[in-house]
C-alpha positions in Angstrom: 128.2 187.4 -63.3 125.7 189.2 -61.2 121.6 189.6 -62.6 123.0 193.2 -63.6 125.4 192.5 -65.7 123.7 191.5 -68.9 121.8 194.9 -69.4 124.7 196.8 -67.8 126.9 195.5 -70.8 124.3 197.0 -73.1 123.6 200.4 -71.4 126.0 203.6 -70.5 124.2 203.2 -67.1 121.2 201.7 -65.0 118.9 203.4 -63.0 115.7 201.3 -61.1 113.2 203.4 -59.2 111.4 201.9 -56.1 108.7 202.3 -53.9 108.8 200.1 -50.7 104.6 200.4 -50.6 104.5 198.6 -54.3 101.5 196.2 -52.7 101.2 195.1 -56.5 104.7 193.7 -56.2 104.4 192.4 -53.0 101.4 190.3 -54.0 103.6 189.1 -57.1 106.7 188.5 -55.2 104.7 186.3 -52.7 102.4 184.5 -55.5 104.6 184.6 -58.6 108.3 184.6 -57.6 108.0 182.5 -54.3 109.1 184.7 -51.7 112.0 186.5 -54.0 112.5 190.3 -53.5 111.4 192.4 -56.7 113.7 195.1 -57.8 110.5 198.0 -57.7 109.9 197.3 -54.4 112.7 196.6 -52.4 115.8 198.2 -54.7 118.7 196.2 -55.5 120.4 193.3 -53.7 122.9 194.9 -51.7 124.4 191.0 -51.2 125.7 190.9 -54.1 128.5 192.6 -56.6 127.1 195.6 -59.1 127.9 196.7 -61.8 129.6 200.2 -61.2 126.8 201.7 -63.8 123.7 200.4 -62.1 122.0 202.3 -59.5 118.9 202.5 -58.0 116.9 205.5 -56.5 114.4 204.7 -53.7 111.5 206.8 -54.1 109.1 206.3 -51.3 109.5 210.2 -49.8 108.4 211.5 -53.3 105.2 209.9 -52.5 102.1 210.7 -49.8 101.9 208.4 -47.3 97.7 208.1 -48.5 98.8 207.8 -52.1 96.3 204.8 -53.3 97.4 204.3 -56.8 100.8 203.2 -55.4 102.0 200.5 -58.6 101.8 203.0 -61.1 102.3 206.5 -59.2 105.4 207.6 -60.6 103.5 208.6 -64.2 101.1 211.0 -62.0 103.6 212.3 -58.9 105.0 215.5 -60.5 108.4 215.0 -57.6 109.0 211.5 -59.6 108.3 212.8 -63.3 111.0 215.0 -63.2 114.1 213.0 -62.0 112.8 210.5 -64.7 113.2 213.1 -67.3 116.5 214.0 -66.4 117.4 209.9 -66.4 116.2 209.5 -69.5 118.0 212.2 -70.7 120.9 211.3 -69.8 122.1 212.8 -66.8 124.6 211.6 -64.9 124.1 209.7 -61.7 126.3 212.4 -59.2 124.3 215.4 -60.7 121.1 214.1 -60.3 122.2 213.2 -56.1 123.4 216.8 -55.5 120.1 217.8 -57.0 118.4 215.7 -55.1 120.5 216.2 -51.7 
């Protein structure tokens, strides 16, 4: 059983957004989490088995490279809000990469 699979089981599908400048996240995953990669900054763990329905979208060309307000950005970067509409709507993961591609 992979860290995916609990919330997998309870979803139709899951989608994580990340942002390799997360600095927020890099200060936790040094401090709190000793050293271990956090899913909004780095994606998911390509070492390991997924669940078909989980998915993650890296978001780092959505953003200026001088964005400052880099842990929460995706609330106030129109070219994020609206892919996070359409996940929380429901649609699916191959229509949101050909609208994306």
């Amino acid at each position: 059983m992979s860290d995916g699979d609990a919330i997998a089981n309870l979803t139709y599908w899951v989608t994580a957004l990340y942002r390799g400048r997360d600095s927020t996240l890099g200060l936790s995953a040094g401090l709190k989490h000793l050293g271990k990669r956090r899913l909004g900054r780095s994606g998911l763990d390509r070492t390991v088995a997924l669940p078909d329905k989980v998915w993650d979208v890296d978001c780092t060309p959505m953003f200026k490279p001088s964005q400052t307000n880099v842990h929460s950005a995706y609330f106030e970067e129109p070219r994020t809000l609206g892919p996070m509409n359409k996940i929380l709507r429901g649609t699916k993961r191959n229509v949101l990469l050909a609208q994306s591609a």
